[in-house]
C-alpha positions as a LaTeX table, in Angstrom:
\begin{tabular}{lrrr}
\hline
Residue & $x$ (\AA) & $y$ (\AA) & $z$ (\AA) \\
\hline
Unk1 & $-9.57$ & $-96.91$ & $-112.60$ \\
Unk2 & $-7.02$ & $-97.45$ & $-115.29$ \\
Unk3 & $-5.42$ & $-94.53$ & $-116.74$ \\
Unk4 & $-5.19$ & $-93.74$ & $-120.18$ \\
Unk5 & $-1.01$ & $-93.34$ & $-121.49$ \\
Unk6 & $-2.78$ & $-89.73$ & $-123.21$ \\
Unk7 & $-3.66$ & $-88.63$ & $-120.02$ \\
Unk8 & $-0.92$ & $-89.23$ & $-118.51$ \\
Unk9 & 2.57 & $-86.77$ & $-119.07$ \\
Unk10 & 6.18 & $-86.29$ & $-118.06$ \\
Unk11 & 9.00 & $-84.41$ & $-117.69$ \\
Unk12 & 12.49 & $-85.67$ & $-116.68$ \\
Unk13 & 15.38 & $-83.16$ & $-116.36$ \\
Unk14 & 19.13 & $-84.55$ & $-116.11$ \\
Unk15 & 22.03 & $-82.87$ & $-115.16$ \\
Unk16 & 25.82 & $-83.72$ & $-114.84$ \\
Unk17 & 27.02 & $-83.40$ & $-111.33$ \\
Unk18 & 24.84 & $-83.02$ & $-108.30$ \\
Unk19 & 23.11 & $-80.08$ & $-109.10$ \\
Unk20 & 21.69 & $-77.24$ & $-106.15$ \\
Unk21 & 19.09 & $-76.00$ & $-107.91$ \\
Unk22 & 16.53 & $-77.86$ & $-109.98$ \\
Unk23 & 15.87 & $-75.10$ & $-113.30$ \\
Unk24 & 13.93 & $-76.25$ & $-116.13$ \\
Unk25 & 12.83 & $-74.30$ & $-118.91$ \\
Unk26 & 9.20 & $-73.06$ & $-119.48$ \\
Unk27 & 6.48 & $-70.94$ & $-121.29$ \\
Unk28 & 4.28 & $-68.29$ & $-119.51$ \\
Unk29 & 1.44 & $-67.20$ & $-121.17$ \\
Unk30 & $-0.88$ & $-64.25$ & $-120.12$ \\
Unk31 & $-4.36$ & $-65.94$ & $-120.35$ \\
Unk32 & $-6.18$ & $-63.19$ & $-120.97$ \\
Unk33 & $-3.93$ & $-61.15$ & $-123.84$ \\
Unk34 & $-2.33$ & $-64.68$ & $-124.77$ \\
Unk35 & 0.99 & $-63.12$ & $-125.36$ \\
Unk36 & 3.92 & $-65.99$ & $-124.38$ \\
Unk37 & 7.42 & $-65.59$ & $-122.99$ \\
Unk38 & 9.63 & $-68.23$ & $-123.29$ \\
Unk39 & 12.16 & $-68.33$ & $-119.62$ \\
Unk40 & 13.18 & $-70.54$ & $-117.34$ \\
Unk41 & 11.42 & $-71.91$ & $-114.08$ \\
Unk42 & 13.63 & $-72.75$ & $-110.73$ \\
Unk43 & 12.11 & $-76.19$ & $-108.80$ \\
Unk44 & 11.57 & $-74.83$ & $-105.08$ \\
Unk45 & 9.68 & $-77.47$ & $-103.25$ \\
Unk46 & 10.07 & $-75.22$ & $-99.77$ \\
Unk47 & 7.15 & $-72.73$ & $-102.00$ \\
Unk48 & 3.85 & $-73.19$ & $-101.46$ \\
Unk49 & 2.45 & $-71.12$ & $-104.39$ \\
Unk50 & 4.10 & $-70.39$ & $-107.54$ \\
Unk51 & 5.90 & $-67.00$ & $-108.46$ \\
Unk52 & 6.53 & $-64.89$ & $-111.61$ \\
Unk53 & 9.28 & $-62.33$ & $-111.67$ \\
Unk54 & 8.75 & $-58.53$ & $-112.04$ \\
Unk55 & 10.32 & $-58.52$ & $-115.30$ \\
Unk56 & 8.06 & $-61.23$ & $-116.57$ \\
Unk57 & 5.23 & $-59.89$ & $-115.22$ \\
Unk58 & 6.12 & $-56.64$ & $-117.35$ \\
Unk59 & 7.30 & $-58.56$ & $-120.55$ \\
Unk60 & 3.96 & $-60.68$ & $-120.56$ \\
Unk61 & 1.90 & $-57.04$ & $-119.81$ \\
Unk62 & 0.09 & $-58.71$ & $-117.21$ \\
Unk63 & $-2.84$ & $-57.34$ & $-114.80$ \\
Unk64 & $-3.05$ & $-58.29$ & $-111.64$ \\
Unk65 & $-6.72$ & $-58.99$ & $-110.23$ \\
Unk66 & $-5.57$ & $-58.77$ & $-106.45$ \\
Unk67 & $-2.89$ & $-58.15$ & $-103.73$ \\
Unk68 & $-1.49$ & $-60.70$ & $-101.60$ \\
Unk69 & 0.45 & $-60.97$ & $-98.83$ \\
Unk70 & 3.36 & $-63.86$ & $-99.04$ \\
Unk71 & 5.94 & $-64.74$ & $-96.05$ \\
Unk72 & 9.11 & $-65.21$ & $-97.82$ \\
Unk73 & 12.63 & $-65.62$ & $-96.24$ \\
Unk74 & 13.19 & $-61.71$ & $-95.87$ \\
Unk75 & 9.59 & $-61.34$ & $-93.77$ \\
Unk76 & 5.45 & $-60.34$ & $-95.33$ \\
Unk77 & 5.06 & $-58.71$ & $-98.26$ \\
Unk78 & 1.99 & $-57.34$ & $-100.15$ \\
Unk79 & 2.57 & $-58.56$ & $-103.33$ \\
Unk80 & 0.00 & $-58.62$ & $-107.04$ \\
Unk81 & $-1.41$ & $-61.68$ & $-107.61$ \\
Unk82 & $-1.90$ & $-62.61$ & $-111.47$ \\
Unk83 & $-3.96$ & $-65.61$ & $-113.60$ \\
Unk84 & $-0.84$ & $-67.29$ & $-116.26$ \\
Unk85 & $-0.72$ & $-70.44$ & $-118.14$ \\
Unk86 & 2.61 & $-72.35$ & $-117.34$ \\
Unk87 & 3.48 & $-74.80$ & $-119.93$ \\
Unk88 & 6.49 & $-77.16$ & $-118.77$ \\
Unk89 & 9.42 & $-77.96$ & $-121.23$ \\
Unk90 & 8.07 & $-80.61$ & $-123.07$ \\
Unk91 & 5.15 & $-78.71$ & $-123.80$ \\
Unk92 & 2.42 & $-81.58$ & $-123.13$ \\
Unk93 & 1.72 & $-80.24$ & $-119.28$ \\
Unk94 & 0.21 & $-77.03$ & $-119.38$ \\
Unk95 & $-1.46$ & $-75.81$ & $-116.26$ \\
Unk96 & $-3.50$ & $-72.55$ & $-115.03$ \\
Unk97 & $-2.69$ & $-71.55$ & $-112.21$ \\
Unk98 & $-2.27$ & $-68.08$ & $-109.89$ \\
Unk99 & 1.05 & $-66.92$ & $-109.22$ \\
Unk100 & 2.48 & $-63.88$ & $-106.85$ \\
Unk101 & 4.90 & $-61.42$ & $-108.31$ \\
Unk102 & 8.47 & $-61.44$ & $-106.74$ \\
Unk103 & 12.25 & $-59.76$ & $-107.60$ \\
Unk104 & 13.86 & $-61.12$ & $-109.33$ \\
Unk105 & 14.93 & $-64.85$ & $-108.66$ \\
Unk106 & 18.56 & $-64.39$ & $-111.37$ \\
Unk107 & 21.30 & $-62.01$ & $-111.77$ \\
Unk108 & 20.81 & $-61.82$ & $-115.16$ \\
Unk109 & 17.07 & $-62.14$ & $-115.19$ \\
Unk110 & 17.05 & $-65.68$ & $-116.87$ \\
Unk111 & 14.81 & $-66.93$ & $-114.26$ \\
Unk112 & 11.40 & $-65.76$ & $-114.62$ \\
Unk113 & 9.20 & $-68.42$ & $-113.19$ \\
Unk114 & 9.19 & $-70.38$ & $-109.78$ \\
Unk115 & 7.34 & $-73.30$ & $-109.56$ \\
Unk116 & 6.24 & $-74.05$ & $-105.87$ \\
Unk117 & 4.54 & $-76.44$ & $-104.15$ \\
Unk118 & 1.01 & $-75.73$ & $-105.80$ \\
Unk119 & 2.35 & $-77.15$ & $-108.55$ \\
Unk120 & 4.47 & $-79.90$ & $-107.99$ \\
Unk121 & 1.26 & $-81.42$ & $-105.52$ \\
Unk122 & $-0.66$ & $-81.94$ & $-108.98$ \\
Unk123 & 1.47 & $-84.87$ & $-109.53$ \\
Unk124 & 4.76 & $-87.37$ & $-108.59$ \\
Unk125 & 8.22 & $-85.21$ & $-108.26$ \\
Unk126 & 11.09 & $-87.19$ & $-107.59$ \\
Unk127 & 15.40 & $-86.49$ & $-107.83$ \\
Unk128 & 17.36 & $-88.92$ & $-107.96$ \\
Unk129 & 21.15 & $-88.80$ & $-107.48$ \\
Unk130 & 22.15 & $-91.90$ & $-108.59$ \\
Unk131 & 26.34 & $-91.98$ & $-109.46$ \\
Unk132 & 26.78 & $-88.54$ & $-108.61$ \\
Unk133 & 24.47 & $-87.22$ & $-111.27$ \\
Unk134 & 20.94 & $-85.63$ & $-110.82$ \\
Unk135 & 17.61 & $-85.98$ & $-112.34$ \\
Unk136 & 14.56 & $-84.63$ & $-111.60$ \\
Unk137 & 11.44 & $-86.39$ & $-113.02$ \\
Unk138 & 7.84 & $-84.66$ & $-113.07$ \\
Unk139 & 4.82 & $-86.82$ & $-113.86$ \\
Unk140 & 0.91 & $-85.41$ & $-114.12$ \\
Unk141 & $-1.17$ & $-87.26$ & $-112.59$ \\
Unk142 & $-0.11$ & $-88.78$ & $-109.71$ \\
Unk143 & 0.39 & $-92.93$ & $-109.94$ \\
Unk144 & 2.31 & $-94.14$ & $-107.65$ \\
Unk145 & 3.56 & $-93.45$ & $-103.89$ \\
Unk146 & 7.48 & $-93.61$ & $-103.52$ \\
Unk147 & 8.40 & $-95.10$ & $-100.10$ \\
Unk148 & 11.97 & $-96.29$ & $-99.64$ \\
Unk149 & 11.59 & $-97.50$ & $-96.22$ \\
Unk150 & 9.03 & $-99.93$ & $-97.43$ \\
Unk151 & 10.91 & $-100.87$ & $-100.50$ \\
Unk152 & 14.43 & $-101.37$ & $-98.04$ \\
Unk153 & 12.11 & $-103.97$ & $-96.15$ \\
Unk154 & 10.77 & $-106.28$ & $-99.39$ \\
\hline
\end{tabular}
């Protein structure tokens, strides 16, 4: 099956340096009220669902439909469970998905959003470090399987 070039979208973040956290920025959107906030999403591939912030939660006047309870680093929590739109920064991915509500994940709340592992599965993720700078690249749909091992060996 060949795949049409306006089906398929990207995102490619570069930083200088080797960066330690992957941050990206991002729209949330409360499906139901559509009301937006504009924030900024942190990478964490060790997530498996996706998390929105207290604050955001509150700033977007969500309603959670349920409680669930997530294993995080500091032990189970109950936490709410809300329905958002997450649009990436180049604004041509935008996916549905359920999120869990968390602390917050900045300081100085400028994190609102992190993007976990049911996200990142929808498609290729990849960082590079190549002369001591990073870049992350996102791509929707998956196209391709990486495998250095295989490409060492050709």
């Amino acid at each position: 099956m060949t795949q049409n070039n306006k089906d398929i979208h990207a995102i490619t973040n570069k930083v200088k340096g080797i960066a330690r956290k992957i941050i990206t920025p991002i729209e949330v959107k409360n499906v139901f009220t559509g009301k937006m906030v504009q924030t900024k999403g942190i990478w964490d591939t060790g997530a498996t669902g996706s998390v929105v912030t207290k604050s955001t939660a509150l700033a977007l006047g969500l309603t959670f439909f349920g409680k669930r309870k997530v294993r995080g680093v500091h032990g189970v929590k109950e936490v709410n469970e809300y329905f958002v739109n997450i649009t990436l920064d180049n604004k041509n991915i935008t996916l549905n998905t359920r999120v869990t509500e968390c602390d917050e994940l900045s300081e100085d709340n400028t994190i609102g959003v992190l993007i976990g592992m049911n996200i990142i599965t929808m498609g290729d993720f990849a960082i590079t470090n190549l002369e001591g700078d990073t870049a992350m690249s996102f791509r929707i749909p998956s196209m391709q399987r990486i495998d250095y091992v295989k490409d060492m060996q050709k």
